[in-house]
N, C-alpha and C positions, 0 to 999 in steps of 0.2 A: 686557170691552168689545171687540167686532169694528172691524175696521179703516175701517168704514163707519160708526159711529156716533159723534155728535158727540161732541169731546172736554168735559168737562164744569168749569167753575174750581173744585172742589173736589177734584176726581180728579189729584193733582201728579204722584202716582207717573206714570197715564198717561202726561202731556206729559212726566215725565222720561225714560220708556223712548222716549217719540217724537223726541222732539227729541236722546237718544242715539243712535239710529238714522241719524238724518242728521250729526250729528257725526262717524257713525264712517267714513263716507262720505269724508270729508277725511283728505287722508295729513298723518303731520306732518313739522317740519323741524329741522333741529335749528343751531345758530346760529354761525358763521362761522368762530370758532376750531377747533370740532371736524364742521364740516360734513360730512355725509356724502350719500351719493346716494340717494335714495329712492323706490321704487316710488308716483308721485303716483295711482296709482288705485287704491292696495293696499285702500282701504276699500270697493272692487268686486270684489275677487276671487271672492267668490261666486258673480258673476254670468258668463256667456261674456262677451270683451272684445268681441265683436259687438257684443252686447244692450246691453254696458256703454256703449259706445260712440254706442249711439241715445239711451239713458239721459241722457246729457250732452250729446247732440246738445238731445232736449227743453228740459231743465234749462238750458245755459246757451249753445246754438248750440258748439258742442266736440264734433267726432270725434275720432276715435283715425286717423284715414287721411289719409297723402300727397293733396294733387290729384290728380284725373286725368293733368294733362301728365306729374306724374313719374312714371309709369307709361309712359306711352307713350314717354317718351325712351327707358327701360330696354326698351321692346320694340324700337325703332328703332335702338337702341345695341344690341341680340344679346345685353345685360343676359340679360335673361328670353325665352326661347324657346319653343317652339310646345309640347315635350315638359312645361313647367313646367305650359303653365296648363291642359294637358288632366289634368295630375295634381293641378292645383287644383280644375279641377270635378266631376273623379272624388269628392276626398274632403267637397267640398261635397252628392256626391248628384245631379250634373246628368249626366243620359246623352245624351248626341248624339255626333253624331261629328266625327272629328279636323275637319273643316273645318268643322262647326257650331262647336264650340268655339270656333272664331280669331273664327267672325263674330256671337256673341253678346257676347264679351270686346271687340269694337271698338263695340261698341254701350254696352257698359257705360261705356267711357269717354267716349263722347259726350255721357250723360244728366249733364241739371245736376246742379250740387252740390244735397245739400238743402238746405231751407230750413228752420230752427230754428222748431218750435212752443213754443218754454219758457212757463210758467204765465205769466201777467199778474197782475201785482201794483201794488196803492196808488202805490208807491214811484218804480216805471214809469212811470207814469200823469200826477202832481200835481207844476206846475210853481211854481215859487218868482218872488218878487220877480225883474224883469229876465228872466222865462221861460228862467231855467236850470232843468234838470230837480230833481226832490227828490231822486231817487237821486244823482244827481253829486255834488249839496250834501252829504249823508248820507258818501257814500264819504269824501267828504274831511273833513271831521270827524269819522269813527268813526274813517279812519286817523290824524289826528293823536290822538287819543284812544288808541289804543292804544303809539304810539308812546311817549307820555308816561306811560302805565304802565306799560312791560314793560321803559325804560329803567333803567337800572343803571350808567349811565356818563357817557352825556355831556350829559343836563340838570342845570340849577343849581339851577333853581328847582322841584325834585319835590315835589310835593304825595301821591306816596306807593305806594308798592304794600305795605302793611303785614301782608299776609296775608289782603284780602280778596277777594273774586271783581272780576272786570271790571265784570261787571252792574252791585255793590255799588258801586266807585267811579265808575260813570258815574252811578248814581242819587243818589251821595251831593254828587256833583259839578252836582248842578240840572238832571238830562237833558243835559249839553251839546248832543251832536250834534243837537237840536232847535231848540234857542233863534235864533228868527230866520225859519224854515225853514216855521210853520205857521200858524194864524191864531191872533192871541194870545185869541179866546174858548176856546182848547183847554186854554191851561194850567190851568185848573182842573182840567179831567179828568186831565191827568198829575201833576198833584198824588197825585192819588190811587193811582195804578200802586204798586203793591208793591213793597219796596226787594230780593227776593233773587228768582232768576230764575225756580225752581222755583213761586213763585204766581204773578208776573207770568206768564210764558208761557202757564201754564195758565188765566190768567183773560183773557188772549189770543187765543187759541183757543178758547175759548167764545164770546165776543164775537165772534169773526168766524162762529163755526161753524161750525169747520171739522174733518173726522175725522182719526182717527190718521192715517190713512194721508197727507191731505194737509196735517198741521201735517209730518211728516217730507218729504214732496216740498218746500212751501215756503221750509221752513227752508235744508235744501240748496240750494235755486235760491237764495236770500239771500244764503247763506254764499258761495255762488261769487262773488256781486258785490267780493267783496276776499276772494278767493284766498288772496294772500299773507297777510295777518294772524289771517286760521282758519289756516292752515295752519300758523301761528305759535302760536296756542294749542292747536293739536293737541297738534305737539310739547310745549309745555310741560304739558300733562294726561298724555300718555307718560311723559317723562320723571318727573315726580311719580308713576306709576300704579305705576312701575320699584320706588320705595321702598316702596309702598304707601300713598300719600299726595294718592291723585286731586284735582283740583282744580276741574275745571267749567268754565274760561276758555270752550272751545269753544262749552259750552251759554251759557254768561254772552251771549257776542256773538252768539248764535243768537238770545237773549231778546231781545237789543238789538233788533235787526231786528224780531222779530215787535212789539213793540212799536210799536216808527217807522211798521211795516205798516197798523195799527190805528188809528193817530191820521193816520195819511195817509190811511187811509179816510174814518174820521170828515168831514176836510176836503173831501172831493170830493159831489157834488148824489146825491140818495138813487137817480136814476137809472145813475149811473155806477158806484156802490157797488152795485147789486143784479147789473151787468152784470161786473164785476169778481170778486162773490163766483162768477156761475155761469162763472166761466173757473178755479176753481179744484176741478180735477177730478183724479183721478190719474193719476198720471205716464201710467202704461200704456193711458190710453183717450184719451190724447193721439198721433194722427198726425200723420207727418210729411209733407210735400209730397212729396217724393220719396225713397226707400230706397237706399243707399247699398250694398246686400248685394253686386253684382256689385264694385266695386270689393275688397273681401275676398279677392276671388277672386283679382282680381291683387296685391294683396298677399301672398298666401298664394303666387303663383307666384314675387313676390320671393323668396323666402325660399324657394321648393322650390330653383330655379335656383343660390344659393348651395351650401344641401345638399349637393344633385344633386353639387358639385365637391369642396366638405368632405372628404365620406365616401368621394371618388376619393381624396382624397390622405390620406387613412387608412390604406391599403391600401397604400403604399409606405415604410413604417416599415420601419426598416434588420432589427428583430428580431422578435420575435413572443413574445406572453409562455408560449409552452410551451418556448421556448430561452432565458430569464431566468437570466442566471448566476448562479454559487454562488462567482467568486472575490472576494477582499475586496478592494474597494476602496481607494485610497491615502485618497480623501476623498470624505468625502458633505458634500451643502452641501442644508440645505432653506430653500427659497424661498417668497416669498408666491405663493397661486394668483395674481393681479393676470396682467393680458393682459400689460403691459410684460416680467416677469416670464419670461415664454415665451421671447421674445425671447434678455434675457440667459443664459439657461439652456441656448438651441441652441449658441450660438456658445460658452460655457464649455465646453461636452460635446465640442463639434467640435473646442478647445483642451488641451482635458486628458483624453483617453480613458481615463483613468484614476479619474474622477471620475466620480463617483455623483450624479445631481439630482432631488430629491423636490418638492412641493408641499403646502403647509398654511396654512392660513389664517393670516395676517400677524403676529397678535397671540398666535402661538402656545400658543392653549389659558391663556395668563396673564390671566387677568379682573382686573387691576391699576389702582389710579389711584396716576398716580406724583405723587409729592410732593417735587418739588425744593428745594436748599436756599435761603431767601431768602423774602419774605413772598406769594409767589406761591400762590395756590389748586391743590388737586389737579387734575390734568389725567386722564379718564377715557381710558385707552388698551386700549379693548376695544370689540366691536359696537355698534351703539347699540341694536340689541335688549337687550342685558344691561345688567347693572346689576354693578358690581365688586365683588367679595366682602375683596381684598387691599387696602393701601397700600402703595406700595414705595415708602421712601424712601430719598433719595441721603446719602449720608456721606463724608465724606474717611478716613474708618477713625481719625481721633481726636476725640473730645467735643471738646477745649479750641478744635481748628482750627474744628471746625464752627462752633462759635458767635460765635468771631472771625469768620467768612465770612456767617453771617447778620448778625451786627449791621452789618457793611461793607454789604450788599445790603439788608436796611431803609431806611439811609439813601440809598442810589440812588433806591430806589424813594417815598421821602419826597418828596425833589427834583424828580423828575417828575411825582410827584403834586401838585405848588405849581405847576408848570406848568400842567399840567392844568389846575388849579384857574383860571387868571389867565388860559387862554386863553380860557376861557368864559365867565369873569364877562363882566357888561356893564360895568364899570368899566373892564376894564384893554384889551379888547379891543383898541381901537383905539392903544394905546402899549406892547404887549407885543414887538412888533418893534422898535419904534426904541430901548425899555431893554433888551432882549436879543439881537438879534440880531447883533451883534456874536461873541456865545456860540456862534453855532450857523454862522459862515463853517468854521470847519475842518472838522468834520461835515458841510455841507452841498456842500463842496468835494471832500473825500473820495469821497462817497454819488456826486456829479456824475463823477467819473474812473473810478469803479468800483474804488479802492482801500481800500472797508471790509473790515477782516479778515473772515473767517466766522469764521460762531459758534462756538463751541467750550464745553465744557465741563469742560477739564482736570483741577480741583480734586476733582472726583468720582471714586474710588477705585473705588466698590462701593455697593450698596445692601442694603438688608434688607428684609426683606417681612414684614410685620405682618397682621394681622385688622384691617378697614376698619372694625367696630362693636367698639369696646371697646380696640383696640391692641393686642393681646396680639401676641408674634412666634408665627410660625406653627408646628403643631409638627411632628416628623420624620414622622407618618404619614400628614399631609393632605398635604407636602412631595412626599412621594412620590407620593402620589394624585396631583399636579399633575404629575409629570415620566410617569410612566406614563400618563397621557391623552393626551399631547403624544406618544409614543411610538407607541404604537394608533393613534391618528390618523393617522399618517404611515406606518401597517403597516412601521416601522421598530424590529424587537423579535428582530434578530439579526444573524450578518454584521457589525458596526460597525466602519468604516475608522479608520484611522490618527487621523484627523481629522474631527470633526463638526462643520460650520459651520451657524450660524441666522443668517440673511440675512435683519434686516428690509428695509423699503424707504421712502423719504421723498421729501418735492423741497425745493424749498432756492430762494426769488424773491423779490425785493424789489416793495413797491408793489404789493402781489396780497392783495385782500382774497378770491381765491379761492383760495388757498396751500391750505387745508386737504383742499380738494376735489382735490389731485395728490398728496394724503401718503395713508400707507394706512386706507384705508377700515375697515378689520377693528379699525386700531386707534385707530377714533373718531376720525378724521382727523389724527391725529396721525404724528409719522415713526415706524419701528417696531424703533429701534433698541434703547429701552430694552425693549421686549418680548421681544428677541432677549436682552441680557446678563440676566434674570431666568433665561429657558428655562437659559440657559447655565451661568447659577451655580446651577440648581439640579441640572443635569443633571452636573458638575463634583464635585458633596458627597459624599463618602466616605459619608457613612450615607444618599443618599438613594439611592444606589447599589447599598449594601447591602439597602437596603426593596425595591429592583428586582430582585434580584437573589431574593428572596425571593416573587417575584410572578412568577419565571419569565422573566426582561427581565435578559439577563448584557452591562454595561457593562464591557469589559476596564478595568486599569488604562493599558493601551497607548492606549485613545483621549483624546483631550484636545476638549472641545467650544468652541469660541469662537464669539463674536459678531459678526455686522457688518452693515453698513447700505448699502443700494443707493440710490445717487443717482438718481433717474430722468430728471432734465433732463439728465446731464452720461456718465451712464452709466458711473460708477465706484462700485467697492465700499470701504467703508473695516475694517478689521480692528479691531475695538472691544481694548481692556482684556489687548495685547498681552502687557503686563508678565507674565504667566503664563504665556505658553509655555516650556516646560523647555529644555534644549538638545537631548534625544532628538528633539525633532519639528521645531527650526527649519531643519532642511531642507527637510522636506515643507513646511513654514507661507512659507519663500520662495520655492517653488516654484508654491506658489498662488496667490501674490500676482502672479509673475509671466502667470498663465492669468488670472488676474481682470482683469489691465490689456489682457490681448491681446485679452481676450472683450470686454471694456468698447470696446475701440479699431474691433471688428466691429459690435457695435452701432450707434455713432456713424456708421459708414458708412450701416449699413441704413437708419439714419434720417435720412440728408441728405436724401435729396428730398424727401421730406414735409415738413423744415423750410427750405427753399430754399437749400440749404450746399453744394452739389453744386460741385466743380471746385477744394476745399479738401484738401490734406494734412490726415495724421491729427494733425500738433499744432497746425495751423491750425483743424481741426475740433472739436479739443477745448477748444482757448483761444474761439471764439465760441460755444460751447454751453454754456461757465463763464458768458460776460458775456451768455448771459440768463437767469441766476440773480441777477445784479444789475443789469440795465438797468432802471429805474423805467419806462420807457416801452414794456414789451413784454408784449403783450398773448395770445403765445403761445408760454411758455416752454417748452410742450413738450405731447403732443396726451393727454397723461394716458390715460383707456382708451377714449377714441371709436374703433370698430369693432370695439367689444367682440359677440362673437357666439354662442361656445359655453363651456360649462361640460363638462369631462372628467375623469371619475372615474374615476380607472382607475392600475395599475400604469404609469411611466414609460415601460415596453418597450411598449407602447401606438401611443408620440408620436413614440420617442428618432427622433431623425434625420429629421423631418418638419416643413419648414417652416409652420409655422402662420399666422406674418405677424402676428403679435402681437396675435391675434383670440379667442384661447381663454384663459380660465381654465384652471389646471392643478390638479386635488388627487389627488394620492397615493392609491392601495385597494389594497389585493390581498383579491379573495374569499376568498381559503382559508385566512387568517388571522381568518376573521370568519364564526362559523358561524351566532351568536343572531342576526348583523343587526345589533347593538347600535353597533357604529362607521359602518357603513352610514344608519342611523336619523339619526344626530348630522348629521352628512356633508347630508342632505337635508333636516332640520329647518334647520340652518344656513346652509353655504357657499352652498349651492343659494338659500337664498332671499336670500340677499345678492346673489348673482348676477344674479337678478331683480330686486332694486331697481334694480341699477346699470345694466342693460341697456335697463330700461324710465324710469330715469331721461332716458338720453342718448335712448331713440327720442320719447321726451316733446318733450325740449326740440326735436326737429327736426319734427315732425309739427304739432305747436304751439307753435312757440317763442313766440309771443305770449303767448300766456295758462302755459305750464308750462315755458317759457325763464326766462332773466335777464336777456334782452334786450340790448344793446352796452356791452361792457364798457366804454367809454368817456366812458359819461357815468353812470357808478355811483355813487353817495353813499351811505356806510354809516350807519349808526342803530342810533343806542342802543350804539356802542363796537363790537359785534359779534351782534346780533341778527340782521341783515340787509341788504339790501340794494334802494335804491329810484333809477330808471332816470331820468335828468333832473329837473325839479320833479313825478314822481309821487311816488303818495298809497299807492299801496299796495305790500308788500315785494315785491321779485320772486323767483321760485323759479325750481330747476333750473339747467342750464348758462347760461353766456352762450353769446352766438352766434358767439365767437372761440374758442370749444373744442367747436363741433362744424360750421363752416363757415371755410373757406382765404381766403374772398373773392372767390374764382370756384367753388368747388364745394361740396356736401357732403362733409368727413373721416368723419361715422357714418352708415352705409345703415343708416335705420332697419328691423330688423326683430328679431324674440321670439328671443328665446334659446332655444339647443337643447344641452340636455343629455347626453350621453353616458355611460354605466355601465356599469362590467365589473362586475355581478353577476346571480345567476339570475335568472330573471322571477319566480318565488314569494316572492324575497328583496323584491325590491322592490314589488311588488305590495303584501306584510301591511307594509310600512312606509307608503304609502299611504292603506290600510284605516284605518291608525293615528295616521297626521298627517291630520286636515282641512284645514287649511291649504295644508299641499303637495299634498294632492289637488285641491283648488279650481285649484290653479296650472296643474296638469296637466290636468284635464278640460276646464276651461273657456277650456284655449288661450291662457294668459299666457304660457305657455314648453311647450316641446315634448320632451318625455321621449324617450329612446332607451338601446337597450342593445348592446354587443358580443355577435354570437351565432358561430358557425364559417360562414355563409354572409355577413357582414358587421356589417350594421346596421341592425336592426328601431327599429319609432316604436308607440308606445304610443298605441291611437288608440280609447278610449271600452272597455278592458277588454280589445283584443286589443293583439297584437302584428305589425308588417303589418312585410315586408319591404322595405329600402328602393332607391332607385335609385339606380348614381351614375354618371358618364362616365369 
């Protein structure tokens, strides 16, 4: 069947691939505890972010572009200069000259914004009882609807999500989002509608008549009308997809729509039905009032202008990697790439020249869900592209203790679940304070001084690391496979100092149901300590040592690896699972400790101004950047990775000594330990595209914070325990940042602009790794992010198969 021919109600497969097509359109999200930052137009990457961009202009009035004013401030503020946008329209293809240029780009900014042609649909259209619109009515009862089925926590009265699709319990549930909403000569017809989404849709789509092509534009233009709760069952089809266990949610609520679409037709005079059906035409033969292309252009000058200074201060790195030393270091410490990360790592180097600092993604190559003791669920501490192969559980190193210590945390966790339970019934609600609150003055007095202990974990000794299907513990030559990845990856396979430090990274806030989104990202929002004591204990094992050693990777017995965790609000490191340091090395290990508090103490300076602490000593500075780790009322404990900018692959002698400003991701390469490619490949299938989630995450939420924002953290309400999160009495979830983690209150903290990546490897290296990821090639061609490589005259950009030399001041 061609894209132009009607879809037919017998043909399901058809509407399945169709209406997958526009589901895959929708990025997903993934749910509070382990939130992570996600590229919301990842299911456009095919397309240029231009086209992508008109695309959802049509669809749902949504560019991807600042206003004009912010542009012209940034021309009037010396932001972007004359040099920027003639290099913008160079690689746009516009030839005039330097002073054509300045006077076609002040035109550009004058012309209106466009104006949004999205499809016309039923839903648009047909107004309800009291001339509220249908769609409004719709929105808000698909969103309570969905809330009530994807809940897990805090309804009482669930009526179920027992393994059916959405569709199934919205149809088995009497159409709810209808009832009320149409003329009741219709219910007989939806009587009839097919109870699974695969015929309804398709016998949907027939009835209206509508072709592939525009049952997939529809559907999409639908699914945007409540964002957040597709975006929500994205995720949850992801996630299921992870195990191999798809689920349909996305298509279920797509069905839904088309559905409401057809019976809202139905409703309206055969005139306004015949004029509605000839408004649904495809996307692309739909114009828009006005073209938004010159502004591109000054975006694209944004972003030259940054460059332009980038790749100046590239060029003043203390060393240069053909003078790369060969003496062994006292200590190497590797770090998550995370931008904060940069940060602590200049000023440790600056602190202890003796020390060695790498970069590796957070979750250090362990794909683990840890399993803590106590009746708590595994916590997945790795990408949320993967899926965990290990369990690592925690032990105190005796059977008899452990199980005295769960059955102790069973019953905690009993207790607060009868809470739970009493604060939601309808029964107790309104007497659950005055029969308990007495219970909770000490606690509540506490939380109020900011003298609750921090968390801690003491009882846990050590963990062990099992196979996730089956249980088995792991054996010694997968053990090793896992410490030699971690190895390679960080082209760290000789030379090993005295001391090998794994430095996850975490944050640490009271009353933040966005806590998740400051922990690391890499390890499924979680803190990345335990990621670090796994690396460590396995890099530690006498035999997996020996398996290294047998792979060409010689760990002396002189080095001893330890763990620790970098606080990002408070900017201190903490030294995990001490008890193992010998007395050979507790010199060097106090001596670190001392560089990690001096570097931690430089930090804190760097980042007063940006959090208004400026005119404060360093114990003044570091006792108010504790108490906003537990102040319940602060709403920016710290700016997590807004002005996040470039991603840099490349050996450390690269950066060492180069303020970056806490703007660059850092990962570790060295070419010449990597001849197949093969860790270069990972490197770009991975980090890189995580990179891009998170950069097009934060330019999302500032370019659109309304619709791909979180909107003010201040009037947040969570749902469903940790699903998500919805902005005053709205109806649907909201995605992305809030607007207190990437705006001060007088300014923008993230200049939106695409991430620009940076590689020391040859261009043919990276090139057939390209050839070879479709996905990262979409990235790169189509302008989501901006490839480049180290060459001996600077810094070439990869621009449609060449390589073009770059400019900087």
């Amino acid at each position: 069947m061609t894209a132009s021919a009607p879809v037919t109600g017998t043909d399901t497969h058809a509407t399945e691939s169709t209406l997958a097509a526009a589901c895959e359109r929708i990025a997903p999200v993934w749910p509070l505890d382990r939130w992570i930052a996600v590229n919301p137009w990842w299911g456009l990457r095919q397309q240029p972010m231009a086209q992508a961009s008109q695309l959802l202009q049509k669809q749902g009035s949504v560019g991807l572009l600042m206003p004009p004013e912010f542009y012209r401030d940034a021309w009037q503020s010396g932001r972007i200069e004359a040099t920027d946008l003639e290099a913008a329209a160079r690689e746009a293809g516009i030839a005039a000259s330097n002073g054509e240029v300045e006077s076609l780009a002040m035109g550009w900014l004058n012309r209106p914004r466009p104006i949004g042609a999205s499809i016309m649909s039923a839903v648009a259209t047909l107004t309800v009882t009291g001339g509220d619109p249908l769609e409004q009515k719709l929105r808000e009862q698909l969103g309570a609807l969905c809330a009530q089925f994807f809940d897990q926590r805090q309804a009482r009265w669930k009526k179920g999500n027992t393994g059916e699709t959405l569709y199934a319990y919205w149809h088995r549930s009497g159409l709810p989002a209808l009832k009320g909403l149409l003329p009741a000569n219709l219910g007989k017809i939806a009587k009839a509608i097919p109870d699974q989404w695969p015929a309804a849709a398709g016998q949907m789509a027939a009835a209206l008549n509508l072709t592939e092509s525009q049952v997939t534009h529809l559907s999409h233009h639908l699914l945007l009308k409540l964002l957040g709760w597709a975006s929500w069952c994205r995720g949850e089809d992801w996630r299921a997809g992870l195990t191999g266990a798809p689920l349909g949610h996305t298509q279920s609520l797509a069905g839904i729509w088309l559905v409401s679409e057809w019976l809202a037709l139905q409703a309206l005079p055969e005139r306004d039905q015949s004029r509605i059906r000839e408004s649904w035409q495809p996307v692309d033969q739909i114009t828009l009032n006005t073209q938004p292309e010159g502004l591109w252009i000054w975006q694209r000058a944004y972003e030259h202008a940054w460059q332009r200074r980038f790749f100046a201060e590239l060029n003043t790195g203390e060393t240069t990697v053909t003078s790369k030393t060969t003496v062994r270091p006292e200590v190497q410490a590797a770090f998550c790439i995370d931008v904060r990360s940069e940060v602590f790592r200049r000023h440790f180097e600056s602190e202890y020249p003796e020390a060695r600092t790498s970069g590796v993604a957070g979750f250090f190559g362990m794909p683990v869900a840890h399993c803590s003791l106590g009746p708590s669920d595994d916590e997945h501490r790795l990408p949320g592209l993967l899926a965990p192969g290990y369990r690592y559980i925690d032990t105190t190193g005796d059977s008899e203790r452990d199980r005295t210590l769960n059955r102790e945390l069973d019953r905690k966790e009993q207790l607060r679940e009868s809470v739970r339970r009493a604060k939601y019934s309808s029964l107790s609600t309104f007497t659950l304070v005055e029969t308990t609150g007495l219970a909770w003055v000490s606690k509540l007095i506490k939380d109020s001084l900011h003298k609750r202990k921090p968390r801690t974990n003491d009882d846990v000794k050590e963990g062990r690391l099992h196979h996730l299907l089956g249980g088995d513990p792991v054996a010694d030559p997968e053990r090793v496979k896992l410490a030699e990845g971690l190895l390679r990856t960080l082209s760290l396979t000789g030379n090993f100092a005295s001391v090998l430090l794994m430095v996850g990274h975490g944050s640490q806030t009271d009353n933040n149901p966005n806590e998740a989104g400051l922990a690391c990202g890499a390890c499924g929002g979680k803190n990345g300590g335990i990621n670090a004591r796994v690396a460590a204990e396995l890099l530690n094992d006498r035999l997996v040592r020996a398996g290294l050693a047998e792979r060409g990777i010689v760990l002396p017995e002189s080095t001893l690896v330890l763990a620790a965790e970098h606080n990002t609000v408070i900017d201190t490191v903490t030294l995990l699972d001490t008890g193992v340091i010998p007395q050979s090395h507790r010199a060097i290990v106090e001596r670190l400790k001392e560089r990690l508090d001096s570097a931690g103490q430089a930090c804190r300076r760097e980042r007063a101004t940006t959090l208004k602490l400026n005119g404060l000593n360093d114990d003044e500075l570091e006792e108010a950047m504790t108490l906003r780790t537990r102040n319940w009322a602060e709403v920016r404990p710290e700016w997590g990775l807004a002005n996040n900018a470039a991603l840099i692959i490349a050996p450390r002698e690269r950066t060492r000594g180069v303020n970056l400003a806490g703007r660059s991701f850092l990962h570790d390469y060295d070419p010449s330990l990597d001849d197949d490619g093969q860790v270069l490949h990972g490197l770009m299938n991975a980090p890189m595209v995580v990179a891009n989630w998170i950069n097009l995450q934060y330019y999302a939420s500032v370019v659109q914070p309304q619709v791909y924002g979180a909107g003010n953290k201040l009037l947040h309400s969570v749902v469903g325990g940790n699903i998500g999160m919805i902005e005053g009495n709205g109806i649907d979830l909201r995605i992305g940042l809030p607007v207190q983690s990437v705006h001060d209150g007088e300014r923008w903290r993230h200049e939106p602009q695409r991430l620009t990546v940076i590689i020391d490897a040859p261009a043919e290296r990276i090139e057939t790794i390209l050839v070879n990821s479709p996905d990262v090639r979409a990235l790169v061609d189509n302008q989501w992010l901006y490839l480049c490589r180290f060459t001996e005259q600077g810094v070439a950009r990869y621009d449609q198969g060449e390589w073009c030399p770059t400019v900087s001041t």
